[in-house]
C-alpha positions, 0 to 999 in steps of 0.5 A, a space after each residue: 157219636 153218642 148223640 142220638 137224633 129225633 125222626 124230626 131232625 133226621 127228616 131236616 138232616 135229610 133235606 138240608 141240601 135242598 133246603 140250603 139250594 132252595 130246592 123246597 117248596 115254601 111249606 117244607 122250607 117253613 116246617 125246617 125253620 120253624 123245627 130250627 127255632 126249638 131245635 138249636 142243634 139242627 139251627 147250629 148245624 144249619 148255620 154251620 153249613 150257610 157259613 161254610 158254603 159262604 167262605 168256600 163262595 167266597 174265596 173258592 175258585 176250585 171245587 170242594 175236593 172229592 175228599 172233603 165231599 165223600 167225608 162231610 156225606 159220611 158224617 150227615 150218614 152217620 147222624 141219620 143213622 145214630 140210634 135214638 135214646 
């Protein structure tokens, strides 16, 4: 990954599973949208989990293999962790 990411998207990287379970009170769920609305990467990959999450609902009746859960883990690691430039 050569993209390095901000403080602010870090902080919205790190609570995006609460914010997509509605786990966040209002004022944290109302700084993630409005960093969304300047930051189209963040918005992409935020609508890119709403999107997955929706087709796994949708046609899911097995659980998200282990696999797929510790790689998707890994890949919001590594974005947490990349350098900023």
């Amino acid at each position: 990954m050569t993209d390095a990411v901000s403080p602010e998207c870090a902080a919205v990287l790190g609570g995006i599973s609460a914010y997509l379970d509605g786990e966040l009170e209002t004022t944290e769920c109302d700084a993630i949208e409005r960093h969304c609305q300047a930051c189209s990467s963040c918005a992409a990959v935020i609508q890119g989990l709403r999107d997955t999450i929706g087709l796994c609902r949708g046609v899911a009746v097995a659980p998200i293999p282990e696999s797929v859960r510790v790689k998707a883990q890994a890949s919001i690691n590594a974005l947490l962790k990349s350098p900023r430039t």
